[in-house]
C-alpha positions as YAML, in Angstrom:
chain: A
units: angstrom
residues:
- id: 1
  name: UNK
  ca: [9.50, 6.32, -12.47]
- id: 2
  name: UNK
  ca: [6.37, 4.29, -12.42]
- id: 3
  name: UNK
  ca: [5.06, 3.79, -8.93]
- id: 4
  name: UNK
  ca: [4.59, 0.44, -8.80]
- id: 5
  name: UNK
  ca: [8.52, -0.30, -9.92]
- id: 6
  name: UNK
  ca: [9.63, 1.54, -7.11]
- id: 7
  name: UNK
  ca: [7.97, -0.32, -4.43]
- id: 8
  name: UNK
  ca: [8.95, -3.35, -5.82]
- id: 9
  name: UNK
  ca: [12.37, -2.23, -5.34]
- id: 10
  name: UNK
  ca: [12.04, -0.95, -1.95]
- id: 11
  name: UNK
  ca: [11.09, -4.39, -0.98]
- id: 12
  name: UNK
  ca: [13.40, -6.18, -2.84]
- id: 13
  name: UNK
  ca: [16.26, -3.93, -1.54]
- id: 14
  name: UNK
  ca: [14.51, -3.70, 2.45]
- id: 15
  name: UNK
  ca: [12.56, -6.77, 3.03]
- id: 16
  name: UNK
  ca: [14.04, -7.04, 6.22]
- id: 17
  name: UNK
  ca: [12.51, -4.51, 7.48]
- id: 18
  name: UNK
  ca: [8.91, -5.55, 6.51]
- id: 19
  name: UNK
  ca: [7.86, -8.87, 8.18]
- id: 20
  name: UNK
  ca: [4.33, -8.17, 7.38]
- id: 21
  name: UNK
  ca: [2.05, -6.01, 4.63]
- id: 22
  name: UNK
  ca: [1.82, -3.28, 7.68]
- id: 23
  name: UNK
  ca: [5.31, -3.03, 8.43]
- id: 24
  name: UNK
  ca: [6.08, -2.63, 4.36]
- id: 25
  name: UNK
  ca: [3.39, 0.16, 4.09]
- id: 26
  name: UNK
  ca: [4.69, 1.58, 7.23]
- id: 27
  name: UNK
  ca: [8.39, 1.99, 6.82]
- id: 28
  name: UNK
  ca: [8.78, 1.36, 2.66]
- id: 29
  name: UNK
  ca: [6.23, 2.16, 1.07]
- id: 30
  name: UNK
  ca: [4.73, 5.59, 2.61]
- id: 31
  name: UNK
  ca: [7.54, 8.09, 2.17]
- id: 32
  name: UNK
  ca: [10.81, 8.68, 0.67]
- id: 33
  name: UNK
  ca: [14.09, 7.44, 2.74]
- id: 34
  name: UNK
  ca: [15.96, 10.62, 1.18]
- id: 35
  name: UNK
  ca: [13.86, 13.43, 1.14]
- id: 36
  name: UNK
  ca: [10.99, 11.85, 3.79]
- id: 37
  name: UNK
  ca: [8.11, 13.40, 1.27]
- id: 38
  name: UNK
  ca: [4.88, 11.23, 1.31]
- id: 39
  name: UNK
  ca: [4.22, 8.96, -2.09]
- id: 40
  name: UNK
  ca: [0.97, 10.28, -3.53]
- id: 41
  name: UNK
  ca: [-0.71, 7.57, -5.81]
- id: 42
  name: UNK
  ca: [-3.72, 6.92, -7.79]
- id: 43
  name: UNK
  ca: [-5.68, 5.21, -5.51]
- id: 44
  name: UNK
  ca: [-8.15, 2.69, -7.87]
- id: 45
  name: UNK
  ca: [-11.44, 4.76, -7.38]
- id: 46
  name: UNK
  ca: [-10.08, 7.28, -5.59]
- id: 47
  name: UNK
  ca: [-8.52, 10.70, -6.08]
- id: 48
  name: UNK
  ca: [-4.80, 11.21, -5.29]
- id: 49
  name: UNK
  ca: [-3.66, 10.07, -2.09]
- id: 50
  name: UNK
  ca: [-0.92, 9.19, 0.23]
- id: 51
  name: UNK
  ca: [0.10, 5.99, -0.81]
- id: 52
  name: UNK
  ca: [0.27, 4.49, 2.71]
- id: 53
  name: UNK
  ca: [-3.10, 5.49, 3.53]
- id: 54
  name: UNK
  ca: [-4.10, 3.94, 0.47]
- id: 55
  name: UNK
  ca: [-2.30, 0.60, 0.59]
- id: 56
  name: UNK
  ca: [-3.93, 0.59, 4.40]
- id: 57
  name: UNK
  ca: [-7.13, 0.39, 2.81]
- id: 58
  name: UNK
  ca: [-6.53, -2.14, 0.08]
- id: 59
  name: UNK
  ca: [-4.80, -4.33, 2.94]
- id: 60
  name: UNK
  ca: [-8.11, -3.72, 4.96]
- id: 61
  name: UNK
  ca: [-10.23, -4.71, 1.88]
- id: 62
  name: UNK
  ca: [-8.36, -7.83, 0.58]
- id: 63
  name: UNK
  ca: [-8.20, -9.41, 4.56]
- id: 64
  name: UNK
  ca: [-12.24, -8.42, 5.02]
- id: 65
  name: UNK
  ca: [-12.38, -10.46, 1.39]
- id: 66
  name: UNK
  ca: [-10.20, -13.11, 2.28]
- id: 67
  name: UNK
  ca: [-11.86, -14.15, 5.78]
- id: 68
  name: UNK
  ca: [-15.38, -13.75, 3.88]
- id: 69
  name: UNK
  ca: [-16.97, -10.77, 5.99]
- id: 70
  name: UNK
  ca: [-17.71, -8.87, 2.36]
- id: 71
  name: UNK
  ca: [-18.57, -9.75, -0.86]
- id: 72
  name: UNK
  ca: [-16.54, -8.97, -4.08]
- id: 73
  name: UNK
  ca: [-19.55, -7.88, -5.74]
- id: 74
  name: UNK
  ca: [-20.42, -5.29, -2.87]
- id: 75
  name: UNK
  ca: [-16.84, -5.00, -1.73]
- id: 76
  name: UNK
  ca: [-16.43, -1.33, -0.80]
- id: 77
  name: UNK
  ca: [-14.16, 0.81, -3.08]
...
């Protein structure tokens, strides 16, 4: 199942549980609820990673864009 879908879902389905983008990385979107195995993703420009680790860092990019402190021509990857 495509990555993407399934987060969705988990939010849909747990939203309560994930007031802000580091609460939905931290308890939906890092590991399976069944088997408590880490999601690996494609991290855009990167290899294979955990997915929380890599949603922590496209969280951390888009809030350093957002309040102006880096450039989206220089933005890091």
């Amino acid at each position: 199942m495509n990555m993407r879908l399934v987060l969705r879902m988990k939010y849909q389905r747990g939203k309560r549980h994930a007031s802000t983008a580091e609460d939905f990385i931290e308890n939906l979107a890092s590991k399976s609820s069944m088997s408590k195995k880490l999601y690996q993703i494609d991290c855009p420009g990167k290899e294979v990673m955990p997915s929380g680790e890599c949603l922590r860092l496209a969280a951390y990019r888009e809030r350093q864009l957002g309040q102006g402190k880096v450039d989206q021509a220089n933005a890091p990857d």
